[in-house]
C-alpha positions in Angstrom: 0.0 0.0 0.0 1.4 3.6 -1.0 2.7 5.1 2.5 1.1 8.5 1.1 -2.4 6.8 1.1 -1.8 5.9 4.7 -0.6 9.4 5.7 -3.9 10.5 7.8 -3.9 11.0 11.5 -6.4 9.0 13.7 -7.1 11.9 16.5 -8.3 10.3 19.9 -9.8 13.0 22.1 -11.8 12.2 25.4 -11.7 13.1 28.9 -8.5 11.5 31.4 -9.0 8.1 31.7 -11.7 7.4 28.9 -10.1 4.7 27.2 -8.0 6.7 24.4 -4.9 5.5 25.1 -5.3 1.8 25.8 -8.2 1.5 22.7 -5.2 3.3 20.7 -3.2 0.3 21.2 -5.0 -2.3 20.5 -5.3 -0.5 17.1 -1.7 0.3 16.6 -0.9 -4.1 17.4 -3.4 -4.7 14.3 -1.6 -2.0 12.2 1.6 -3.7 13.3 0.4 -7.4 12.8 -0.5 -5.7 9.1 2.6 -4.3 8.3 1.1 -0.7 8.0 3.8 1.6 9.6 2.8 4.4 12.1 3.2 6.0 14.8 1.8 6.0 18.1 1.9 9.9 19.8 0.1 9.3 23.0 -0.3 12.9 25.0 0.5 11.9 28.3 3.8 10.0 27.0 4.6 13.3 24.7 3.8 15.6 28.4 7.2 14.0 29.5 9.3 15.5 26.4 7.6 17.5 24.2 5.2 19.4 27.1 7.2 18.7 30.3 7.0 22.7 30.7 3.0 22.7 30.6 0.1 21.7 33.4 -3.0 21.5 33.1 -5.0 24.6 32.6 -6.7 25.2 29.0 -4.4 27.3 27.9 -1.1 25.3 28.5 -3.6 22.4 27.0 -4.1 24.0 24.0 -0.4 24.4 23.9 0.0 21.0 24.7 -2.7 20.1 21.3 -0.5 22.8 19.1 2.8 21.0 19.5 1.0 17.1 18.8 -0.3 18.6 16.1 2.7 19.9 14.4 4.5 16.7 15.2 1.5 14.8 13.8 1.8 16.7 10.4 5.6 16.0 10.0 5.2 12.5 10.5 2.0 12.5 8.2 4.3 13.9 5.5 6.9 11.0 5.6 3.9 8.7 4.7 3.4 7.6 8.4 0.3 7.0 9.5 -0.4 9.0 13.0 -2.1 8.0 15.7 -2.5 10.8 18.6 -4.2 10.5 21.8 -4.9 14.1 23.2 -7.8 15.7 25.4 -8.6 18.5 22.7 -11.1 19.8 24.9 -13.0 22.0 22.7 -13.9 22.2 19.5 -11.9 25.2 18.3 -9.4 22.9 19.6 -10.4 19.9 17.6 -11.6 22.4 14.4 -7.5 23.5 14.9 -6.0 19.9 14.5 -8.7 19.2 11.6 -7.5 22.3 9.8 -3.7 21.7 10.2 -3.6 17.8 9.6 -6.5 17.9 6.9 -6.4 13.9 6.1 -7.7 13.3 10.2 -10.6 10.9 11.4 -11.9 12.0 15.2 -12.6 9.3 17.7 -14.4 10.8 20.5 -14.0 8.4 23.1 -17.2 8.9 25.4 -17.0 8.0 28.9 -18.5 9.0 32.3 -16.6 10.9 34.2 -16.7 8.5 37.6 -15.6 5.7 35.2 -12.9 7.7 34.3 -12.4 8.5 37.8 -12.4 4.9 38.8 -9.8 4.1 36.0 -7.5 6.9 37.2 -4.4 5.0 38.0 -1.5 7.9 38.0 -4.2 10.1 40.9 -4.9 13.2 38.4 -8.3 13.5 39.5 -8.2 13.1 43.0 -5.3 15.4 42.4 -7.5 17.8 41.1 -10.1 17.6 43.6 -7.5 18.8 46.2 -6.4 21.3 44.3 -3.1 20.3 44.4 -0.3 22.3 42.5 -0.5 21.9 38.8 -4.3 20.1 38.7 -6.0 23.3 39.7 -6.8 23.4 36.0 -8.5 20.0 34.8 -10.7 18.5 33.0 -13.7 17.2 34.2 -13.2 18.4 37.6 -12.9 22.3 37.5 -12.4 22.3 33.6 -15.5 22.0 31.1 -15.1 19.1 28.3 -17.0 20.2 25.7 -18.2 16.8 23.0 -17.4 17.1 19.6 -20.1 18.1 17.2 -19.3 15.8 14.3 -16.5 13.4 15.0 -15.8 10.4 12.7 -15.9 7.7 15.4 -18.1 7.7 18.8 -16.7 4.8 21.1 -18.6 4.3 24.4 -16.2 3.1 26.3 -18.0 2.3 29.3 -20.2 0.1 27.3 -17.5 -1.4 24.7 -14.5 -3.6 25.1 -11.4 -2.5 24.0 -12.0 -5.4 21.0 -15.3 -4.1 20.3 -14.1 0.0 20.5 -11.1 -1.3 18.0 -12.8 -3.0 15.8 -15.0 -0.2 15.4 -12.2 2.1 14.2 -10.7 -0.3 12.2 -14.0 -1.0 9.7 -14.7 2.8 9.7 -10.6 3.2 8.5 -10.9 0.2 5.9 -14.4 1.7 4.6 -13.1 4.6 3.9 -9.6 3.0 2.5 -7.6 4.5 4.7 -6.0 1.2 5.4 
């Protein structure tokens, strides 16, 4: 398959602990059992690195979006296929990354936001309940999400297996020939 064709980045957005990440991987191991390169940018991985100078609030967020997008559109343009798991909490957020990237599908991975809380492993929300330093700002908890209007892809991950939420992305990506 031309590495060209498979130059589009699948955007995960969703609230902290909503799935995006772990239903990312399970479709990055079937593009890797396929032999379709790309690349996984997960958001909180990328914090360490490429944001390790931002929080939490919306603004260093947004930041936070800017920089995955830009790093999403230079590994779009040497044919890799991009995977990115970020919040994008609103839709001039999301409307940015569509406009910059261009070839991108939008998986809005729905959850509620106790499930999320329950899933929570690395504390951010309770975190943020406390008001501890650097989670004054957060999602969810003293931060609005706001849904996407149109997104390609709605996974209800509270409802869904990982299998079920993968699969889903994978027949909307083949019936569009993306892969």
């Amino acid at each position: 398959m031309d590495n060209l064709k498979k130059a589009w980045t699948i955007w995960f957005t969703g609230l902290h602990g909503s799935g995006k990440s772990t239903i990312a991987a399970g479709l990055a191991k079937v593009l890797k059992e396929n032999n379709i390169q790309f690349v996984l940018l997960d958001g909180d991985e990328l914090r360490k690195t490429l944001s390790s100078d931002l929080g939490y609030s919306l603004e260093d967020r947004n930041t936070h979006m800017k920089r995955v997008v830009d790093l999403c559109k230079t590994k779009t343009k040497e044919g890799l296929l991009c995977i990115a798991c970020v919040a994008s909490p609103t839709e001039s957020s999301r409307e940015y990354a569509k406009k910059k990237l261009e070839k991108v599908v939008v998986v809005y991975v729905r959850c509620p936001i106790d499930v999320c809380e329950k899933r929570d492993v690395k504390g951010h929300y309770k975190k943020a309940r406390n008001k501890e330093e650097g989670f004054e700002s957060f999602l969810g908890v003293s931060l609005k999400f706001e849904e996407p209007k149109n997104p390609n892809i709605v996974i209800e991950s509270s409802k869904e297996s990982v299998e079920e939420s993968t699969q889903k992305v994978l027949d909307f990506l083949r019936q569009k020939k993306i892969i």
